[in-house]
Each structure stands twice: as C-alpha cells, then as structure tokens.
C-alpha positions in Angstrom: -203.1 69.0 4.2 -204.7 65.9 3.8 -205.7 64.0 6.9 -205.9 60.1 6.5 -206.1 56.9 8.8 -202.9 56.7 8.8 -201.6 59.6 10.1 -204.6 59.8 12.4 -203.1 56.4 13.9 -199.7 58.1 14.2 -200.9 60.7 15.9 -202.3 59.0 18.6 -199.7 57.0 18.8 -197.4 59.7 19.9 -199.6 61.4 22.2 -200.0 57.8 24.3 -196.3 57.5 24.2 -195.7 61.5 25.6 -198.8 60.6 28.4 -196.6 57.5 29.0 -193.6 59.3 29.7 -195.5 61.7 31.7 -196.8 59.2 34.0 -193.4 57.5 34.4 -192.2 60.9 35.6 -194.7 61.7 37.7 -193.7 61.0 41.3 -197.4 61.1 43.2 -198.7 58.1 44.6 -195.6 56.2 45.1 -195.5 55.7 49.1 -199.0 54.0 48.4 -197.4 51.2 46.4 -195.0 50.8 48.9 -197.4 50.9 51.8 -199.2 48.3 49.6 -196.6 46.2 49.6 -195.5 45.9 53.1 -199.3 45.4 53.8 -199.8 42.1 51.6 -196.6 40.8 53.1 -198.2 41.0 56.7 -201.0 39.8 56.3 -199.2 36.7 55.0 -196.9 36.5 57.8 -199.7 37.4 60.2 -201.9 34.2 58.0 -198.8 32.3 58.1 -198.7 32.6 62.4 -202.4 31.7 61.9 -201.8 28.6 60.4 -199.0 27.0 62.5 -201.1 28.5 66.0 -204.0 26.1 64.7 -201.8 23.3 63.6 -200.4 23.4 67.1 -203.6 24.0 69.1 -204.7 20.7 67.4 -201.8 19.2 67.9 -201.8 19.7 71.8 -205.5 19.2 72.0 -204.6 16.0 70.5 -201.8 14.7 72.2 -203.5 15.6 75.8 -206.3 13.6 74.5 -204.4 10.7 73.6 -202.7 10.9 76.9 -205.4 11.0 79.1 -207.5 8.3 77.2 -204.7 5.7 77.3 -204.1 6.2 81.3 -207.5 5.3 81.9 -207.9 2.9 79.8 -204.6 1.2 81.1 -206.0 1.2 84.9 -206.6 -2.1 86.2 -209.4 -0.7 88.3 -211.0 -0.4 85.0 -214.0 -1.8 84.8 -214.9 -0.1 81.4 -213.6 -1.9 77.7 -210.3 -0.2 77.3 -211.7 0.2 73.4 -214.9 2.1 74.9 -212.9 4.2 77.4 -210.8 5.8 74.6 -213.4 6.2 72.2 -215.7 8.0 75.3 -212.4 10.4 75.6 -212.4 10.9 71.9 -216.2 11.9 71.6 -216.0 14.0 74.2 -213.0 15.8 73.3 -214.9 16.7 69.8 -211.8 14.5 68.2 -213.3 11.3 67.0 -212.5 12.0 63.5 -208.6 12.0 64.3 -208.5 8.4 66.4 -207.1 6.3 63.7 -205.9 3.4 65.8 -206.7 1.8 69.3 -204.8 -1.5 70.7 -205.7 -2.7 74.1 -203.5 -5.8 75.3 -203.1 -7.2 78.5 -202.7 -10.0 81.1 -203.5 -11.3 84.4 -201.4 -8.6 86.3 -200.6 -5.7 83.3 -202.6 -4.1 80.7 -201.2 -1.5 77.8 -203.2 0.9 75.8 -201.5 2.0 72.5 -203.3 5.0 70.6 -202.5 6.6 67.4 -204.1 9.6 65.6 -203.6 11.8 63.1 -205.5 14.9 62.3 -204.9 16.6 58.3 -205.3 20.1 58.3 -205.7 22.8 55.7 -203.4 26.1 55.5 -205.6 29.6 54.3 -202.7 31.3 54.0 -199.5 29.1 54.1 -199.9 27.9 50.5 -199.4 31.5 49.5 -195.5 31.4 50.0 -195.2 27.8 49.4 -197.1 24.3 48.1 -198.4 23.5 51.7 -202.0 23.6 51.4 -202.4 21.3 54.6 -200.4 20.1 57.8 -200.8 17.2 59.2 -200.5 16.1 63.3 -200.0 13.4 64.4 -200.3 12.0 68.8 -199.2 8.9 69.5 -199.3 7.7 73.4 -198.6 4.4 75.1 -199.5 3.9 78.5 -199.2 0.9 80.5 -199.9 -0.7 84.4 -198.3 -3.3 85.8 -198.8 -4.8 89.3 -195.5 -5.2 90.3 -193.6 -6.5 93.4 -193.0 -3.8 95.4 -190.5 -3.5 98.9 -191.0 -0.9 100.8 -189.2 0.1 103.7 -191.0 2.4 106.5 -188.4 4.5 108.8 -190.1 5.8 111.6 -189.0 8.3 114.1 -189.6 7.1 117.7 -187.4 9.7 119.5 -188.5 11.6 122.6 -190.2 14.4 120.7 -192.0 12.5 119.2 -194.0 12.5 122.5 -195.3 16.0 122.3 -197.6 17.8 120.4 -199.5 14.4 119.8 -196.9 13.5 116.9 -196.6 10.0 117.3 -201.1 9.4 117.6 -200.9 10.8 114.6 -197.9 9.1 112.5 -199.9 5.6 113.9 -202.9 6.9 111.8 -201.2 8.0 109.1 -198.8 4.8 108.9 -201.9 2.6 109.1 -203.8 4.0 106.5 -200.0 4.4 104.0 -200.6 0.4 104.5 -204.4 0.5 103.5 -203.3 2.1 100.3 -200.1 0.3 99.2 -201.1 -3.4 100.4 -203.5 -4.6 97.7 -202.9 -8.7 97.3 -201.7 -10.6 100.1 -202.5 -14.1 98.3 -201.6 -14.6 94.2 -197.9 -13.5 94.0 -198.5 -13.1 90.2 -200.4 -10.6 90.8 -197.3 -8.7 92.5 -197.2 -8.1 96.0 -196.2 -5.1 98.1 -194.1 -6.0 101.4 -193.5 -3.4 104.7 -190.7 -3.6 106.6 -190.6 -1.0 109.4 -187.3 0.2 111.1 -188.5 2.3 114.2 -185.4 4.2 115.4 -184.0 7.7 118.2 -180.9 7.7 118.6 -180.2 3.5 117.5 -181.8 1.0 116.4 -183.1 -1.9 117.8 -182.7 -4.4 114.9 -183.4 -8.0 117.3 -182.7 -10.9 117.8 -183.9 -13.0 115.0 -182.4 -10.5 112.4 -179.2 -9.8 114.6 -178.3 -13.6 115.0 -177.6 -13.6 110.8 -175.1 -11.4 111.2 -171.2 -11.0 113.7 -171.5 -8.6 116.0 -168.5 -8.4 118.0 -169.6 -8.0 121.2 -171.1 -11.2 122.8 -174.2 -10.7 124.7 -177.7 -11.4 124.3 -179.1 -8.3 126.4 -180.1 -5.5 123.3 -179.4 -5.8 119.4 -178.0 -2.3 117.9 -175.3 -2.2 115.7 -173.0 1.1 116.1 -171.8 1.9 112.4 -169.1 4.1 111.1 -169.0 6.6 108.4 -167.3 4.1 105.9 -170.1 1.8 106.6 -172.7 4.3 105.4 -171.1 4.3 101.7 -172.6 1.0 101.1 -176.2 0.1 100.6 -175.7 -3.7 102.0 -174.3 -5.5 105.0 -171.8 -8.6 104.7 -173.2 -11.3 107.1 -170.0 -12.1 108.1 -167.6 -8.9 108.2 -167.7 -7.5 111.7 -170.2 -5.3 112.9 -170.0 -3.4 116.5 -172.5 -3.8 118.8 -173.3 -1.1 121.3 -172.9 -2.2 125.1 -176.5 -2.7 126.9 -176.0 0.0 129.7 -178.1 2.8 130.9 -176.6 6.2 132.4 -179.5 6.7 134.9 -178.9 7.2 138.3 -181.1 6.3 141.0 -178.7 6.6 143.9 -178.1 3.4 145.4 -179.7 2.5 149.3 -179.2 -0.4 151.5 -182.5 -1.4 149.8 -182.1 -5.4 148.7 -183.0 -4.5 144.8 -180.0 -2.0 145.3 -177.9 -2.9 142.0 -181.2 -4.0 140.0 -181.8 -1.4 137.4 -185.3 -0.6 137.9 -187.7 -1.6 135.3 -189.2 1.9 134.7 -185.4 2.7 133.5 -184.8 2.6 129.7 -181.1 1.1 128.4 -179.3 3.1 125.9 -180.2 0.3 122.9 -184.2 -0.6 123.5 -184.3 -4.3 124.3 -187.9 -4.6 124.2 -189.7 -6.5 121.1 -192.1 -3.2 120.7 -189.2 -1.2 119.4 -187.5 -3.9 117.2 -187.3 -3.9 113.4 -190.1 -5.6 111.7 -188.8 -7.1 108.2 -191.0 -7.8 105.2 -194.7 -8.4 105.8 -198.0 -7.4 103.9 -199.9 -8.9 106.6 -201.9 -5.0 107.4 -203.4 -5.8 111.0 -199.5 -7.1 111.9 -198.1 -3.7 110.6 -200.4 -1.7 112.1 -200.5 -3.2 115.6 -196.6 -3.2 115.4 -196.7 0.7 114.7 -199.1 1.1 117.6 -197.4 -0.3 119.9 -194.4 2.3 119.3 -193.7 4.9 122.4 -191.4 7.8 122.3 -187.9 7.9 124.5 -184.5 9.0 123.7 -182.6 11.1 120.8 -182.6 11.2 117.0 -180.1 9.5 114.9 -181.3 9.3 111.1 -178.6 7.5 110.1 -178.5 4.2 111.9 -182.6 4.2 110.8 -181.7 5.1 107.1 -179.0 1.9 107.0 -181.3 -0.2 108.0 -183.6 0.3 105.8 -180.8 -0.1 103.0 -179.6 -3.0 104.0 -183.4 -4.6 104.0 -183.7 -3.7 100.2 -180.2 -4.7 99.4 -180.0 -8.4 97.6 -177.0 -9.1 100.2 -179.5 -9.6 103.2 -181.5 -12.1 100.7 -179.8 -15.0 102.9 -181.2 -13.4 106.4 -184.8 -13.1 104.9 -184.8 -16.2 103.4 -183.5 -17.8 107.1 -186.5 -15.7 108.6 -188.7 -17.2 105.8 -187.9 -20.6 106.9 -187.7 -19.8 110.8 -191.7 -18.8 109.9 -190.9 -15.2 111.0 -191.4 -14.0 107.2 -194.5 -15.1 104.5 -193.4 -18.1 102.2 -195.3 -15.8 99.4 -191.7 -13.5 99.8 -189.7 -15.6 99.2 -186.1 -14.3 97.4 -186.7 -10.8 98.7 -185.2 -8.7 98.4 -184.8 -8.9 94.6 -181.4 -7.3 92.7 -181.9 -3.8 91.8 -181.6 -4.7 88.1 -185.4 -6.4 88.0 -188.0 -4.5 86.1 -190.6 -6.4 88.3 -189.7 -4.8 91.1 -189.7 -1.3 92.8 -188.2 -0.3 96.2 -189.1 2.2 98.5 -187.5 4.2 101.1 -190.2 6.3 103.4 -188.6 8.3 105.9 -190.1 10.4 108.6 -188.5 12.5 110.8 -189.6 15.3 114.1 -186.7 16.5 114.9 -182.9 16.9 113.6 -179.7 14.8 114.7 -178.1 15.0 118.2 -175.4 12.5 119.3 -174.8 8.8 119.8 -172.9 7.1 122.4 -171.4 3.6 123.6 -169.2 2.1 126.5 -165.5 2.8 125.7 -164.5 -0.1 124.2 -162.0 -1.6 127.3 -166.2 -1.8 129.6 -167.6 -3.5 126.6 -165.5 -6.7 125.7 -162.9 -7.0 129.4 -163.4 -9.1 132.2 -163.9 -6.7 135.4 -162.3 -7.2 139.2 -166.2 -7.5 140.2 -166.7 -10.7 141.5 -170.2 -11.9 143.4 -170.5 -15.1 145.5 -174.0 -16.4 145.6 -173.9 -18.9 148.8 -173.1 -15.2 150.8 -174.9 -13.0 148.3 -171.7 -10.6 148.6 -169.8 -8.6 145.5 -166.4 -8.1 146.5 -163.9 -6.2 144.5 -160.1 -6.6 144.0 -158.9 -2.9 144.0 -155.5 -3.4 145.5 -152.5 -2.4 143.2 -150.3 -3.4 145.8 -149.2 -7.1 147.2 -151.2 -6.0 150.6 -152.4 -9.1 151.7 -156.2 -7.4 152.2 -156.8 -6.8 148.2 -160.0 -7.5 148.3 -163.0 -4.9 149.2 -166.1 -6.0 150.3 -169.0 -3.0 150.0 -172.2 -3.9 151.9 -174.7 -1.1 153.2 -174.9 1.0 150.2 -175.7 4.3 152.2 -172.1 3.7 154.5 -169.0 2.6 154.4 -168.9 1.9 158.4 -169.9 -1.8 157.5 -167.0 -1.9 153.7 -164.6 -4.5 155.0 -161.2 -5.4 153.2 -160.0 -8.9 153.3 -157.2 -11.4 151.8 -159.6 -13.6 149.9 -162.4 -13.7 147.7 -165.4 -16.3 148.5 -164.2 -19.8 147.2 -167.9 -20.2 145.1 -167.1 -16.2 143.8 -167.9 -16.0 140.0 -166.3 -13.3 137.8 -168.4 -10.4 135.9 -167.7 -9.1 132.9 -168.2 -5.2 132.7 -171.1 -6.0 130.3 -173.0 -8.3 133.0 -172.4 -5.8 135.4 -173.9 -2.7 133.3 -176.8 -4.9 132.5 -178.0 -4.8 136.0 -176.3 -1.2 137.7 -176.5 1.8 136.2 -173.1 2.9 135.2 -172.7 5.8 137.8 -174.5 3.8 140.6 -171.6 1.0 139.8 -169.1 3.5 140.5 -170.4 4.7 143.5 -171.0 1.9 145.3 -167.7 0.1 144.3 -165.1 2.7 144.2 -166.7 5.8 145.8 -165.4 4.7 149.2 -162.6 2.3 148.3 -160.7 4.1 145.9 -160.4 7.5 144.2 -159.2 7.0 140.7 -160.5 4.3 140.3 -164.2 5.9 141.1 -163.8 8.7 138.6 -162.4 6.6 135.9 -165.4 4.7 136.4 -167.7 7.6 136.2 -166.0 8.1 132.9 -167.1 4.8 131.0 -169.9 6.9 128.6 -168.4 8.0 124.8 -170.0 9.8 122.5 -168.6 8.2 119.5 -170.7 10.6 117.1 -172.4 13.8 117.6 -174.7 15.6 114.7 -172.7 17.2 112.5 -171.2 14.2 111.7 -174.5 11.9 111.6 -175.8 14.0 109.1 -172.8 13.5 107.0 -173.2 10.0 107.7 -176.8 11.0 106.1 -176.1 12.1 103.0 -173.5 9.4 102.3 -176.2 6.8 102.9 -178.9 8.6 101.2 -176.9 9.2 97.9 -175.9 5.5 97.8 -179.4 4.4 98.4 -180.4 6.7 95.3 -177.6 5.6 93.4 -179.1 2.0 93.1 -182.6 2.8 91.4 -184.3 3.1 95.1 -186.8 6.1 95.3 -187.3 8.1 99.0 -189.6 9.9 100.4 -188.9 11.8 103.2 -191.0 13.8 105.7 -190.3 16.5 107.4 -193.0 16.3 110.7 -192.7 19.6 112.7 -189.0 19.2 112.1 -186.4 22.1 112.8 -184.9 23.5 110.0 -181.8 21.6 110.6 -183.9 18.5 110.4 -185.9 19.6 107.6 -182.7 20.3 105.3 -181.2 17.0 105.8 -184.9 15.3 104.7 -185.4 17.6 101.5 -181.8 16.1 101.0 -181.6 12.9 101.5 -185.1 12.6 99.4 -185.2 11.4 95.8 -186.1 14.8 94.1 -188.3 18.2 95.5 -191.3 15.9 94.8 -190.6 13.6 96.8 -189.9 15.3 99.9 -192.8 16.6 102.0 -193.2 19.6 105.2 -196.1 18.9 107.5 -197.7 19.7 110.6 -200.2 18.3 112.9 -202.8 16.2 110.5 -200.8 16.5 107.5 -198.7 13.7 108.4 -201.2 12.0 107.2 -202.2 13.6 103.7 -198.3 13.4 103.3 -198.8 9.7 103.4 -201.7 9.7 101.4 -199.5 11.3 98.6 -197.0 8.8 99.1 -199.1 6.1 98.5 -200.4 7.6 95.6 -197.4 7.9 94.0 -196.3 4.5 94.6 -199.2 3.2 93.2 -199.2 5.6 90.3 -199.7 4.9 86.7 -197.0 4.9 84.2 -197.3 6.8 80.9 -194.6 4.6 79.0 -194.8 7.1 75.6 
C-alpha cells in the first residue's frame, strides 16, 4: 500500500472527528461551566448594585449639599454674598465640580437662593448588560426667607397652681425672653412685624373694658368683663360684635361672716370676685412694644381654677379677621400701634402667619355663674341713704308690716318689721348687691332671721354651668377649628397632670409642636417656640 498526502490528510481527519465525538461524550468538567456561569452573572449583579449605590451616594451627598447651601445663603442675618456662601459649601463638600448654577435674588424684606447641579457619572459594570456607561444626578433646591407679618397670640395660665413650685417666676422669664426672640422690628412695617397679644386666664377670662365695650354682653354692668361661652360658641374661630354674648355676674362666694362692724356688707379688698376686675389680669391685644409685654406678664399673680377653653377662644377670636373692627377701634382709641393697623389679616394672606402659644399647669376643673333670675332681676333689697338703713320687703302676705329692717348684724334683738319703706329708699338690683356682699353673707344677714326659704334659696344663687369633662370638649372643638384655618399651636404642658397634658398634645398643631416641661424647661420650651416661628423655609 501506497501512502500519499492525501490519504495522510484523511486520516487525520477522521481521528479529530472520533476525538471530537469523544469529548462531546465525555461528561467531566461540566458542573465547572455551570459554576462559571452563575459566577460571571454575580459579579454583574453584585457590579450592577455597585453602580446605582454610588450613583445614589452622590446623589444624596448632593442634594444635602444643595440644601444646606441655599438655607444659609437665604438667611437675612447673612452677612456673607449669597454667591460666596454656596460656593464655600460646595468647596468644602469636595462638590465644586457638580454646582452648575447659582441665583441669588432678593429685596428689602426676602431673599431666595436657587441652586442647580448636576453630577455625570460613569458605570464599571452597568454597561455590561446594557448601553449605560454613565448616570447622571441631578439636586436642585430653592430656599427662601421672608420677614413676614406675624400675630401671635400668648395664652397664659394664671390659675392657683400656678403659685407653687415657683411656676409662674419662671413662665415670666420664659415669656419675656419668647418676646426677645420673636419681636425683631418695631419701626419699618415693610419689613414685617411680629405683634403679641396675651390672654392670661383660671378658670375665666378677664377680657376688659376697652375690648369688652366692642362687643353685647347681655348683662349690664360695668364691675368685671368675662364672657361665659357655650359649646356651640367654641365651633367658631371669630366673635360677631353684635350677636349676644353672656357676661358672667361680678360676685364672690367668700364668706367672711358678717359683724355689727360699719364695713359690714363691703366685700373686703383682700377678697377676689369670681371674674378678676383688676387691669393686671386683663387681656392685652396686639403690641410689639417688648418692655409693655413683659411688664404686663410680670405683673400676673396666681388665684382661682383652670378653664382652657375660655383662654383658647380668646385667643381665636384675636387672630380672626371678624374682630378687625375692635382693633382697628383700639387703634384709633390709641390703645393699639398705628403701625398694626388692619390686624388681624384674613387667613388667606401669604404675608402673614398666626400663632397660637398655649401653656398650661394644671388640667380643667369647673366654671360657674349666678343663676340667671340674680344676674339680670331687680331684688326686694332696697337702701335709704339719709338713714343709712337696707330694708327688705319679704312679706308674701298683705300684712301691713312687709317690710324688714336688719340692723346689728350679730342679732336680731334690734331686726324691726314695719309698713313702709324710707320715702328717699333706692332699689338694688341683685347685681349691685353681689358687687358689695358676698353672696352667702347677703343671705345671712337678710333672710337668716326673717325668713327661712327665702334664706336657703338665697344660699343657692352659685351654678356651675360647666364642669371638666365638658370644658375639655369645649377644647378640642376650639382647637380643631383654630387648626382648621391655617393657624399653628403650640402648646405646653408645664408640670401638668396627665389629664392636662393629654388635652395640650391635642389641642396642639402636630407632636412637634406640643412640648412636656418641668421647672426651667419652660423656658427652653419657649426658646424652641421661638425658633420655630422664626424658622427658615426650604421652598424646594
């Protein structure tokens, strides 16, 4: 046999094609392909995680950046170029390279800082699965300040406990430093101004008499200036100057025990009337005058019992547009600044922002009032001053001796009855009398001796038209109308119970907003207050 080229070429052939088929059969080594496999594909989802954890590291880094240059730039308190106060932020940051844009605009009373930036960054392992070889971030952030006009109103708790523990020393701190902070221009109103008005309250409050005289009470007298309000009246944010208000009876339910003294129907000074009727006490509306606030709040003592709600409507109605009229009457009668003039604003003005600060000690108790027959009647007390006798028609009878004529207070061996009353005798209303006897000394010198029902329905002239589970309905239903009308609160909690503490983290605008303190804190709480008033707005 001859061997040539050709069938040496043929030969080999076949022996590469029967190695071939060998190897094809040949099972070793195939879990390592596999294994191979799987591994490539982890690695690119594993590069893949890589890729979008950088792209949003930078991203972050970028937008914090952005953020935090722009709010300080945008301060007013700035003294810096806004330009070199986001490019310091920038350099700092080690993100320079990514500020693309900076605009700084401003006037006399606002200044807005608008940055944008954008940051291109490559993929090592994302272009693998698709075309992306590079992401690109972007930050964008607008931040703005604007001194606006700002109406705050102060509720303060003057109630008895307020006396102990040194609370109210420290709420005068506290408040006085709350108006250091928020009062910043008292002269240029386009530079916005901040107004106070504070609404001291226990269990009423004592609005006054130059506030009090814009609205209709029903009851006529002049001798205290609280305003007793019902639950429907707590749904609504305002007051109607002319609908009917109810005004609580000036009494006091002291008891000294009358004597044959000469002073012995003169309620003595040291005695406190159910409505305070002292100008130390009364509401003081819209001022930015500091020294005036403070030495308003220092003048503040503790007596009596907590109602929230009567302090909480108050302060309502003073941000609500319908008592514009009363404010601008107070403006003219020189008890308010010209400078405020049209406060307070409508709740739809951009320019404006209205505060509600409420502090409380305690929780609520009750409220009462004269039943309504002592408050508005004539009584059968008449008083002739030419004899300086009272004489009392107690008679239901046509007896000719009607009359009763008490004298010694400490025995009735000296009470005469008679046919007539003194010809110069003047008639008291029950309101006149309760204004100078306390209500169960009138009862016992008038009717203790004379006549038996009469005396105990006369020791029964006292309601208590509300007690607390009902106030702190009355509330919530004030609170969630205030809130309903673009009005923020703050409410404190001062060594309150919890009762008292639940109603504040309630009524108050959000969990932020509502604030638990003892002793000194009162006055950090403020702090925080203040700085939130005043705070800076990040508008993008």
């Amino acid at each position: 046999m001859f061997w040539t080229e050709k069938t040496d070429k043929a030969k080999r052939s076949r022996s590469l094609r029967a190695a071939s088929a060998r190897f094809a059969k040949e099972e070793d080594g195939s879990l390592t392909i596999f294994s191979l496999y799987i591994f490539i594909i982890m690695v690119s989802l594993g590069g893949l995680a890589m890729d979008v954890m950088h792209f949003d590291t930078v991203q972050t880094k970028l937008q914090n950046t952005a953020d935090r240059a722009s709010l300080a730039a945008a301060d007013l308190d700035q003294s810096l170029n806004g330009y070199a106060v986001v490019n310091d932020y920038f350099d700092k940051a080690e993100m320079s390279k990514y500020l693309k844009a900076t605009d700084v605009r401003g006037g006399i009373n606002w200044r807005e800082v608008e940055i944008h930036t954008e940051a291109v960054i490559p993929t090592y392992f994302m272009f693998w699965t698709s075309d992306a070889h590079q992401l690109t971030a972007k930050a964008d952030s607008i931040a703005s300040e604007k001194v606006t006009d700002i109406e705050i109103s102060l509720v303060i708790d003057i109630s008895g406990s307020m006396g102990s523990n040194n609370r109210l020393p420290r709420l005068k701190v506290a408040a006085g430093e709350f108006f250091d902070a928020v009062i910043k221009n008292t002269t240029d109103p386009n530079l916005g101004i901040t107004s106070v008005s504070i609404i001291p309250y226990n269990h009423s409050v004592n609005v006054g008499p130059d506030i009090l005289a814009h609205y209709n009470p029903t009851t006529k007298h002049n001798e205290s200036y609280c305003i007793r309000f019902t639950s429907n009246n707590m749904k609504w944010r305002g007051q109607s100057t002319t609908n009917s208000l109810n005004r609580i009876a000036h009494f006091t339910q002291n008891d000294q025990g009358i004597s044959s003294s000469t002073d012995m129907y003169r309620v003595p000074d040291s005695w406190e009337f159910w409505c305070r009727n002292d100008s130390r006490t009364e509401i003081m509306p819209f001022q930015f005058d500091k020294q005036k606030l403070k030495d308003h709040v220092n003048a503040f003592y503790a007596s009596g019992w907590t109602g929230i709600d009567n302090g909480m409507k108050w302060a309502s109605i003073l941000l609500d547009p319908s008592s514009r009229p009363v404010i601008t009457n107070l403006k003219n009668a020189g008890k308010v600044p010209t400078l405020l003039a049209g406060r307070p604003v409508g709740y739809d003005n951009s320019e404006n922002m209205k505060v509600i600060v409420l502090m409380t000690d305690g929780a609520n108790t009750l409220q009462r009032d004269l039943k309504s027959k002592y408050k508005n009647n004539k009584s059968d007390v008449w008083y002739s001053p030419s004899r300086d006798e009272w004489m009392v028609k107690i008679k239901a009878n046509t007896s000719s001796k009607r009359w009763y004529y008490p004298y010694d207070a400490d025995t009735g061996s000296d009470d005469v009855y008679r046919s007539y009353k003194r010809s110069d005798a003047i008639r008291y209303t029950y309101q006149d009398l309760y204004k100078i006897w306390g209500v169960d000394d009138f009862s016992d010198y008038f009717y203790r001796r004379s006549n038996t029902a009469l005396y105990e329905e006369h020791n029964d002239v006292v309601e208590t038209y509300i007690e607390n589970g009902d106030i702190d309905d009355n509330v919530k239903l004030i609170c969630n109308a205030v809130k309903a009308k673009n009005t923020s609160i703050f409410a404190i909690g001062f060594e309150a119970p919890t009762r008292g503490q639940d109603i504040m983290r309630e009524c108050a605008s959000s969990d932020g907003h509502y604030f638990d303190v003892d002793g000194t804190e009162i006055t950090t709480a403020f702090k925080a207050i203040a700085s939130q008033i005043n705070r800076l707005r990040l508008t993008q």
